[in-house]
Jmol script that loads the backbone (N, CA, C; Angstrom):
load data "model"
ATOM      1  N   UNK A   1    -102.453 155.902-100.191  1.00  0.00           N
ATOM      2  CA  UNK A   1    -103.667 156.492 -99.685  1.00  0.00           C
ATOM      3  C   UNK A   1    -104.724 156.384-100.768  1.00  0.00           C
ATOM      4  N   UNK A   2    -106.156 155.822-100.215  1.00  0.00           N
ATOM      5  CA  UNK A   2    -106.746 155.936-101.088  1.00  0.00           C
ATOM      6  C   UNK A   2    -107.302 157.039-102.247  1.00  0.00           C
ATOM      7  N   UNK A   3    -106.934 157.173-103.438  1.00  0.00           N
ATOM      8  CA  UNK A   3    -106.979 157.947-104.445  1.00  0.00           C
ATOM      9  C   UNK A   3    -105.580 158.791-104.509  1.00  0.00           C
ATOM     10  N   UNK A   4    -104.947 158.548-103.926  1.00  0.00           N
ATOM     11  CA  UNK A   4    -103.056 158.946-104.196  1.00  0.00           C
ATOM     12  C   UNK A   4    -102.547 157.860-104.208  1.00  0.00           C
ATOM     13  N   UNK A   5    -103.136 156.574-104.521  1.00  0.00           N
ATOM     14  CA  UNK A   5    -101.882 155.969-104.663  1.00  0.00           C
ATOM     15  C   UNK A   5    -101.276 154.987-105.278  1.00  0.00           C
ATOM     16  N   UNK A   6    -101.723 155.372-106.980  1.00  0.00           N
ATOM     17  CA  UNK A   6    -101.000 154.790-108.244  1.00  0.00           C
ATOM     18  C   UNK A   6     -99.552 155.428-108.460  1.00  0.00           C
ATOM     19  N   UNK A   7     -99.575 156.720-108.022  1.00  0.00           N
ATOM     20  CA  UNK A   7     -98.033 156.812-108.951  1.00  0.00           C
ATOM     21  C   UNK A   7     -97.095 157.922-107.387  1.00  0.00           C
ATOM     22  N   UNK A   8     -98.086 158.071-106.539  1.00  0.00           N
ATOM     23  CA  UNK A   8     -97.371 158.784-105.447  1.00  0.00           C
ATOM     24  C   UNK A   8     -96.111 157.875-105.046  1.00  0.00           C
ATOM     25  N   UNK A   9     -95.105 158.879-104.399  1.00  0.00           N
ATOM     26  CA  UNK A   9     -93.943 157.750-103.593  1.00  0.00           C
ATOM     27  C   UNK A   9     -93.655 158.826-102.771  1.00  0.00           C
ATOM     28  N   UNK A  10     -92.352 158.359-101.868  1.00  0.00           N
ATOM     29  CA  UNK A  10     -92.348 159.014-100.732  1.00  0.00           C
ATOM     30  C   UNK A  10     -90.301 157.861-100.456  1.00  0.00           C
ATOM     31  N   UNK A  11     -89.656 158.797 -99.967  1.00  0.00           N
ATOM     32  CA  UNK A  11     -88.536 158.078 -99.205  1.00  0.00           C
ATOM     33  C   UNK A  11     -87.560 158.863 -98.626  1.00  0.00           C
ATOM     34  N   UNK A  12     -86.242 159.201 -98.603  1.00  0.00           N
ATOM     35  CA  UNK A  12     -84.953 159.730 -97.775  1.00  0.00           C
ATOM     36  C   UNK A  12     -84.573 160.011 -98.845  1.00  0.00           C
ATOM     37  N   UNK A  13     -83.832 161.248 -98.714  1.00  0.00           N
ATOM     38  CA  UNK A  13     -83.188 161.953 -99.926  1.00  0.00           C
ATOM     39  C   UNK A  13     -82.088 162.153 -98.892  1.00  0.00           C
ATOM     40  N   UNK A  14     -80.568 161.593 -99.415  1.00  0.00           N
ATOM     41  CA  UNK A  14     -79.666 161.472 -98.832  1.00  0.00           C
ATOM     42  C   UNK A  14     -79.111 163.072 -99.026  1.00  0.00           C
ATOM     43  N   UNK A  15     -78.833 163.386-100.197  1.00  0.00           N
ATOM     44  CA  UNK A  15     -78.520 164.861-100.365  1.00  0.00           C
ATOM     45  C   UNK A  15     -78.750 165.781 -99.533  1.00  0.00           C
ATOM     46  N   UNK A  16     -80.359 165.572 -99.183  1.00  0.00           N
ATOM     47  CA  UNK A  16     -80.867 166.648 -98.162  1.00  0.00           C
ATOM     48  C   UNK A  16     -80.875 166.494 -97.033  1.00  0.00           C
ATOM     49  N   UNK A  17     -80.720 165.242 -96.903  1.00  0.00           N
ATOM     50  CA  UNK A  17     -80.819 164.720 -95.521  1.00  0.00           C
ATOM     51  C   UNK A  17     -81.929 164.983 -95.043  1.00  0.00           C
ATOM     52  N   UNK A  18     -82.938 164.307 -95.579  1.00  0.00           N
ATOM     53  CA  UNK A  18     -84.592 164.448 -94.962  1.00  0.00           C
ATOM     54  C   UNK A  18     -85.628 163.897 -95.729  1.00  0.00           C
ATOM     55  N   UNK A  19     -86.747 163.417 -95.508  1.00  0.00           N
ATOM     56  CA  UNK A  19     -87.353 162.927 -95.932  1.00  0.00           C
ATOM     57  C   UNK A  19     -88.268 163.333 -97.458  1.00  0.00           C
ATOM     58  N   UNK A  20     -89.368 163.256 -98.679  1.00  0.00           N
ATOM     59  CA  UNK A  20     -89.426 164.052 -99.263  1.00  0.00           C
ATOM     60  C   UNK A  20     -91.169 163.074 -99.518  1.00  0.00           C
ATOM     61  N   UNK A  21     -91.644 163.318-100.572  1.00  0.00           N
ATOM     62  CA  UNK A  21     -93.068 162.758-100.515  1.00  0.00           C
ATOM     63  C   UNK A  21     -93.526 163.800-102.196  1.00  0.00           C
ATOM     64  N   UNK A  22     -93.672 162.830-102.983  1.00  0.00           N
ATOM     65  CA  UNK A  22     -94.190 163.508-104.349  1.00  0.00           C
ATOM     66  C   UNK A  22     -95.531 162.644-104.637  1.00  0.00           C
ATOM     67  N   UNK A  23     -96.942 163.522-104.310  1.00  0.00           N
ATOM     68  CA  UNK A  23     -98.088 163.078-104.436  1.00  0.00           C
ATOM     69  C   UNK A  23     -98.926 163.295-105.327  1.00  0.00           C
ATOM     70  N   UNK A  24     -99.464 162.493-106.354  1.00  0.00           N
ATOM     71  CA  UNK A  24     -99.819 162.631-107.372  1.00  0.00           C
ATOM     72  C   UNK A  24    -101.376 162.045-107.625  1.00  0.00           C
ATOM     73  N   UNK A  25    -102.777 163.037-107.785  1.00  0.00           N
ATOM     74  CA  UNK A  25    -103.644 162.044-107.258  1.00  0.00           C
ATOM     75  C   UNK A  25    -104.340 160.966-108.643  1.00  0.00           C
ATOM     76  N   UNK A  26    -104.886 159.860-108.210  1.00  0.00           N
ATOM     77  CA  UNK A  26    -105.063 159.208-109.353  1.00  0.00           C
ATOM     78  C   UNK A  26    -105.401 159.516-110.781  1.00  0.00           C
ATOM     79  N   UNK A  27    -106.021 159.897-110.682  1.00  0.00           N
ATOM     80  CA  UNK A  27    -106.302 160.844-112.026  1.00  0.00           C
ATOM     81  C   UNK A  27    -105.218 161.729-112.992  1.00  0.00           C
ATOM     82  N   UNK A  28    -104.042 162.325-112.039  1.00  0.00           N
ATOM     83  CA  UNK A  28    -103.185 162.899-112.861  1.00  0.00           C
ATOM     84  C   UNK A  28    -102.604 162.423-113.761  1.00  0.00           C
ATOM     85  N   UNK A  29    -101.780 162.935-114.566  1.00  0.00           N
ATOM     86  CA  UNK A  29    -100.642 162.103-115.167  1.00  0.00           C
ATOM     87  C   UNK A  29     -99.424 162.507-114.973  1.00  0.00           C
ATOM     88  N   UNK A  30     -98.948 160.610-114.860  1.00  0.00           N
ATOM     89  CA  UNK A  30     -97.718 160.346-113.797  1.00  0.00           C
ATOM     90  C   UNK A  30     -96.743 161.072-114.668  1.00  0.00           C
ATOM     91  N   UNK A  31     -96.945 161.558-115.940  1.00  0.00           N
ATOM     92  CA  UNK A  31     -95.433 162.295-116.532  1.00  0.00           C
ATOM     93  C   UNK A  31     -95.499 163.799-116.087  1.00  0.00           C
ATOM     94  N   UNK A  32     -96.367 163.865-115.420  1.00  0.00           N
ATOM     95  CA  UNK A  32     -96.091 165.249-114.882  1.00  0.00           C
ATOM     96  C   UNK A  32     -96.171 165.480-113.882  1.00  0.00           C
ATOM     97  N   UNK A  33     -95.936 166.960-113.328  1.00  0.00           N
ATOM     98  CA  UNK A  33     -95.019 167.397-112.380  1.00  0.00           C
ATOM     99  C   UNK A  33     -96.124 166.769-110.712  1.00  0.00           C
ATOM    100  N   UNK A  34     -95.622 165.903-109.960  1.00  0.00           N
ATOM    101  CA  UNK A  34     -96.504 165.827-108.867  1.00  0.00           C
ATOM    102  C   UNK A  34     -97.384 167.031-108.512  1.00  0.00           C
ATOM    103  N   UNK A  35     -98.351 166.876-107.810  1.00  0.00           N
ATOM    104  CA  UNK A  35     -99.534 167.856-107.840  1.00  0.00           C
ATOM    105  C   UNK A  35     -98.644 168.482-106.341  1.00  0.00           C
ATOM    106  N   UNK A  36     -98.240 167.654-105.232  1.00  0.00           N
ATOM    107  CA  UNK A  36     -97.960 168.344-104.424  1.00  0.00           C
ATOM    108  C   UNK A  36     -96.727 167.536-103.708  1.00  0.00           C
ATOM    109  N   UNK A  37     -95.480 168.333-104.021  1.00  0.00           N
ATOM    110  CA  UNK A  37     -93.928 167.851-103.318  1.00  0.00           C
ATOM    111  C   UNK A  37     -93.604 168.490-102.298  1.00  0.00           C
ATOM    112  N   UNK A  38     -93.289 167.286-101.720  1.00  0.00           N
ATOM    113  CA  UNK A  38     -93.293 167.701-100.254  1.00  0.00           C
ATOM    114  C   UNK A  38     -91.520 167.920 -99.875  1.00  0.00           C
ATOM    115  N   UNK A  39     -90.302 168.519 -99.574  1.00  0.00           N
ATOM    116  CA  UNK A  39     -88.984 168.849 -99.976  1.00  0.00           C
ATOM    117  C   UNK A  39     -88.915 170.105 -99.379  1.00  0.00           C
ATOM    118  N   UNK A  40     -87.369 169.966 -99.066  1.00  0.00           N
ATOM    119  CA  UNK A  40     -87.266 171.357 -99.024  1.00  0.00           C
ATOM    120  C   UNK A  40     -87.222 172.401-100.278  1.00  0.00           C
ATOM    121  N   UNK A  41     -86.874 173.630 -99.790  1.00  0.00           N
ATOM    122  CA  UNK A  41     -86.608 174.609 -98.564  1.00  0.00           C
ATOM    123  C   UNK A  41     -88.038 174.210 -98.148  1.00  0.00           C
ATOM    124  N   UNK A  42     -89.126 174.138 -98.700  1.00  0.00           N
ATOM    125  CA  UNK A  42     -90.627 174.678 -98.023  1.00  0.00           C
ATOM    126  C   UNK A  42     -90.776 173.627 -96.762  1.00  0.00           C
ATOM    127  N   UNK A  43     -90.041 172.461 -97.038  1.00  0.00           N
ATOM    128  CA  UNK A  43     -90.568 171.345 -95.486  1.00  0.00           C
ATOM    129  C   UNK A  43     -89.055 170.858 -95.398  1.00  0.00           C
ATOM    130  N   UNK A  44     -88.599 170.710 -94.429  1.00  0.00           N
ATOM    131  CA  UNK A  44     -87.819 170.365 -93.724  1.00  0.00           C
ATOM    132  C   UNK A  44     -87.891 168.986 -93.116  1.00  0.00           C
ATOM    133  N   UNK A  45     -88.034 168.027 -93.229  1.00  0.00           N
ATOM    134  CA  UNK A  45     -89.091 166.559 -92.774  1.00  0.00           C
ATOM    135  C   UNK A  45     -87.819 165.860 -92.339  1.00  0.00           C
ATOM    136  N   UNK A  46     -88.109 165.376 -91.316  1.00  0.00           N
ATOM    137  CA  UNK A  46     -86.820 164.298 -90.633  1.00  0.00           C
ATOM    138  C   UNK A  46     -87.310 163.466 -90.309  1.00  0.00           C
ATOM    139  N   UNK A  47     -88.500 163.089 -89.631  1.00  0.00           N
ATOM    140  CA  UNK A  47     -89.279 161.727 -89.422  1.00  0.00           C
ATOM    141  C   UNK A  47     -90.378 161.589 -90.023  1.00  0.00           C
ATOM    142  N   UNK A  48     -91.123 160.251 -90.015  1.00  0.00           N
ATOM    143  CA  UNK A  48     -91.915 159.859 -90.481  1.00  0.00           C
ATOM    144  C   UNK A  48     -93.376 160.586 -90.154  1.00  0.00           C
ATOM    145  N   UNK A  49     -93.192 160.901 -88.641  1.00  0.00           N
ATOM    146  CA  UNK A  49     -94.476 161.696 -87.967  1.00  0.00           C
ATOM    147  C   UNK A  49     -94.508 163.154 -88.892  1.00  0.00           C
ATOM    148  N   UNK A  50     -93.192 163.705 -88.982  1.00  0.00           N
ATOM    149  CA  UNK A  50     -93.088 164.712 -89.502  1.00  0.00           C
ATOM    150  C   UNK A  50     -93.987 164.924 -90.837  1.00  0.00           C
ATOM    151  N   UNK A  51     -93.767 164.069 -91.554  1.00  0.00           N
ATOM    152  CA  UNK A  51     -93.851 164.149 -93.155  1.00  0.00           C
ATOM    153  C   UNK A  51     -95.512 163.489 -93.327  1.00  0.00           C
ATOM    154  N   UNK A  52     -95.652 162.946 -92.063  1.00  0.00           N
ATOM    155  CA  UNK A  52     -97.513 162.615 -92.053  1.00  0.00           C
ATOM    156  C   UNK A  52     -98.572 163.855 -91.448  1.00  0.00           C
ATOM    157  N   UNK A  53     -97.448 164.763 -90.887  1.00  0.00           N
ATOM    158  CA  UNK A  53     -98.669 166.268 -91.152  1.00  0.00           C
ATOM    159  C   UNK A  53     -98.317 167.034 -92.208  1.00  0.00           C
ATOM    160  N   UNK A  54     -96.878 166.963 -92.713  1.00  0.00           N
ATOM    161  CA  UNK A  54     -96.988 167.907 -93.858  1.00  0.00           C
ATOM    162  C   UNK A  54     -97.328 167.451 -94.842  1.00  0.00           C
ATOM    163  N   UNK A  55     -98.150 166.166 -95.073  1.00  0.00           N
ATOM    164  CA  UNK A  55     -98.721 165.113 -95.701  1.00  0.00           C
ATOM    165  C   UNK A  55    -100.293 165.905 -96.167  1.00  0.00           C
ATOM    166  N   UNK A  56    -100.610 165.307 -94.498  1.00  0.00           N
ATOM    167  CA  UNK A  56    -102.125 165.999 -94.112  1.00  0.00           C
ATOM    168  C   UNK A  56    -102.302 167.424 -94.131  1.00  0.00           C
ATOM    169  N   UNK A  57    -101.513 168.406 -94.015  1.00  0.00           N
ATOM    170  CA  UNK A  57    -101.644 170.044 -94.285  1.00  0.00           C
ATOM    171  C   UNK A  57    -101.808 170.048 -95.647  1.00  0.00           C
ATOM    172  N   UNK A  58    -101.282 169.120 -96.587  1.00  0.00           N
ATOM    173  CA  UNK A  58    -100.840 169.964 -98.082  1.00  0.00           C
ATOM    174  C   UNK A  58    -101.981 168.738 -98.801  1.00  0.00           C
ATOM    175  N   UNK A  59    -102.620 168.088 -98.363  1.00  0.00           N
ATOM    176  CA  UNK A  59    -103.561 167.300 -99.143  1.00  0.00           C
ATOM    177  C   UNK A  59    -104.966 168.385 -98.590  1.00  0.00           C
ATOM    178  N   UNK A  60    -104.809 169.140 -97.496  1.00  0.00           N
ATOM    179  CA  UNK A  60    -106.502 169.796 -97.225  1.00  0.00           C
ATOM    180  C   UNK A  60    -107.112 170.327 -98.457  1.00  0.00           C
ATOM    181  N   UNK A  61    -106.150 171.076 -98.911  1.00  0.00           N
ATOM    182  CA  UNK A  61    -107.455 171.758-100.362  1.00  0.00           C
ATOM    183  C   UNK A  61    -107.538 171.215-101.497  1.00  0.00           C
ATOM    184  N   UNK A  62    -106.763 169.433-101.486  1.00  0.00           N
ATOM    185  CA  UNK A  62    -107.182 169.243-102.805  1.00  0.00           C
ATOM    186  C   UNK A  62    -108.444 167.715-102.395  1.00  0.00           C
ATOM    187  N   UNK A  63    -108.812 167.577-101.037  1.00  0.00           N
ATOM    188  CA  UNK A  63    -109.477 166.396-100.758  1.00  0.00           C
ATOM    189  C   UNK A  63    -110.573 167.193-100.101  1.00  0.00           C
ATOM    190  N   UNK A  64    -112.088 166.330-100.564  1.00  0.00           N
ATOM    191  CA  UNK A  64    -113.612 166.748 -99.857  1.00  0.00           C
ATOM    192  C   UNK A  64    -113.134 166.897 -98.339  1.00  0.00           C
ATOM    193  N   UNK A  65    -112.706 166.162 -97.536  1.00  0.00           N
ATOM    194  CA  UNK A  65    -112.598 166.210 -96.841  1.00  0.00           C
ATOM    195  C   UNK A  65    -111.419 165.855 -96.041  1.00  0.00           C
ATOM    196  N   UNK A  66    -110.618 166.353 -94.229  1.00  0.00           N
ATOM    197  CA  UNK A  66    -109.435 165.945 -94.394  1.00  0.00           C
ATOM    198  C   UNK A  66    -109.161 164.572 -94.095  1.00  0.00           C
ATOM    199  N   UNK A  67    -108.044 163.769 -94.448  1.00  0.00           N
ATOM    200  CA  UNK A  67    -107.489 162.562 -94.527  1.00  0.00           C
ATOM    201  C   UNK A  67    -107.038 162.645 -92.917  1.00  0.00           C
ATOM    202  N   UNK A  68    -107.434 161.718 -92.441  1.00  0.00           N
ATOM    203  CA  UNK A  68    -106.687 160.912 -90.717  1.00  0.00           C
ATOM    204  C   UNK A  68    -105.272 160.819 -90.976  1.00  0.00           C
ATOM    205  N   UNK A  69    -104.890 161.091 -90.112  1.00  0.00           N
ATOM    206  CA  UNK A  69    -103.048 161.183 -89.621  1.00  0.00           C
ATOM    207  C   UNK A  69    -103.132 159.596 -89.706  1.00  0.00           C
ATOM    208  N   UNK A  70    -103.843 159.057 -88.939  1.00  0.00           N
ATOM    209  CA  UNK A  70    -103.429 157.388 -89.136  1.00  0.00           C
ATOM    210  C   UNK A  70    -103.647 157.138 -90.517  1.00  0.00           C
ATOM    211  N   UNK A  71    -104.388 157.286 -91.263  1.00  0.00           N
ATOM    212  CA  UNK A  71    -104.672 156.770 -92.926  1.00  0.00           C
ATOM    213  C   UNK A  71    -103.327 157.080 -93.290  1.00  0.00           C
ATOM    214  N   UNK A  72    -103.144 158.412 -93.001  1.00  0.00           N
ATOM    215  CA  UNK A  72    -101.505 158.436 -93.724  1.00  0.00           C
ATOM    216  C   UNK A  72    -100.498 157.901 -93.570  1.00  0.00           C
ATOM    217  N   UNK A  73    -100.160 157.687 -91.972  1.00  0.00           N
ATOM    218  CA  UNK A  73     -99.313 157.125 -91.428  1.00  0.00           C
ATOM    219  C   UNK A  73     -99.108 155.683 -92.018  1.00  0.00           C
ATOM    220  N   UNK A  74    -100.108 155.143 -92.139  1.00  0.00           N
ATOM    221  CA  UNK A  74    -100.606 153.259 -92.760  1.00  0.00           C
ATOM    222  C   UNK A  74    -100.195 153.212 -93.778  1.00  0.00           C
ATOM    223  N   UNK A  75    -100.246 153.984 -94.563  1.00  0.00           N
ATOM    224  CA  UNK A  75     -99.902 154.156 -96.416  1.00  0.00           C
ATOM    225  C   UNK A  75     -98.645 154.387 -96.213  1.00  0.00           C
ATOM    226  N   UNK A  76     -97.686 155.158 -95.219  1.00  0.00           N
ATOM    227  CA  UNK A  76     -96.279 155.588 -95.448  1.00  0.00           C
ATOM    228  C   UNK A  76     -95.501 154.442 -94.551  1.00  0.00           C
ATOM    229  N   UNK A  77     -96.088 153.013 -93.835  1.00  0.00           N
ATOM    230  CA  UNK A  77     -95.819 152.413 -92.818  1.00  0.00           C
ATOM    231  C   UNK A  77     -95.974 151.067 -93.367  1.00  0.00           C
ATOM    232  N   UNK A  78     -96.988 150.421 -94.310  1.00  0.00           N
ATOM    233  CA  UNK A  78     -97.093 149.397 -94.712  1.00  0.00           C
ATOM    234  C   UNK A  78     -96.460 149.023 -95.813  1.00  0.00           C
ATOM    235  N   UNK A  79     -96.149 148.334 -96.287  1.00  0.00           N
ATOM    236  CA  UNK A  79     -94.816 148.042 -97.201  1.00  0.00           C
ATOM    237  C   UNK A  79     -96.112 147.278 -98.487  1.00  0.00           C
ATOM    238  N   UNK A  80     -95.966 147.845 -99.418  1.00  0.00           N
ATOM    239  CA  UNK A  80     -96.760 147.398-100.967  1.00  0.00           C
ATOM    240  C   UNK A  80     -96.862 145.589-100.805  1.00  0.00           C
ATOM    241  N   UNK A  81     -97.982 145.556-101.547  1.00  0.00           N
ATOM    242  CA  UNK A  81     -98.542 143.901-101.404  1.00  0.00           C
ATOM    243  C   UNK A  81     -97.982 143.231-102.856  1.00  0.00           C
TER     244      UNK A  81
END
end "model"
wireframe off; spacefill off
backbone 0.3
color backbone group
């Protein structure tokens, strides 16, 4: 996503059995703790739709404005160039 996405990642955590998302926005630094992890207990994420609103809920107060479910969806759907 644009301005999350030098050091953000996102995949299946077999342990938990669910999806997880550690977003970090450009500016941070990548040796520290993601700005916002997405995991349980607090999210529970099993699909992809899932983890693209608790995406979009937990990016509202740190972006001017909110990010499109599709912007997110595209970034968690398109495979790196």
């Amino acid at each position: 996503m644009p301005g999350w996405d030098h050091y953000s990642t996102w995949g299946y955590d077999e342990g938990l059995d669910c999806l997880y998302a550690q977003l970090f926005a450009n500016q941070d630094d990548p040796d520290a703790a993601p700005r916002i992890w997405i995991t349980q207990p607090r999210y529970l994420v099993r699909t992809v739709d899932e983890l693209v609103v608790a995406i979009a809920k937990a990016l509202t107060p740190h972006v001017p404005a909110p990010v499109p479910s599709e912007v997110i969806e595209s970034w968690l759907t398109t495979p790196p160039r």
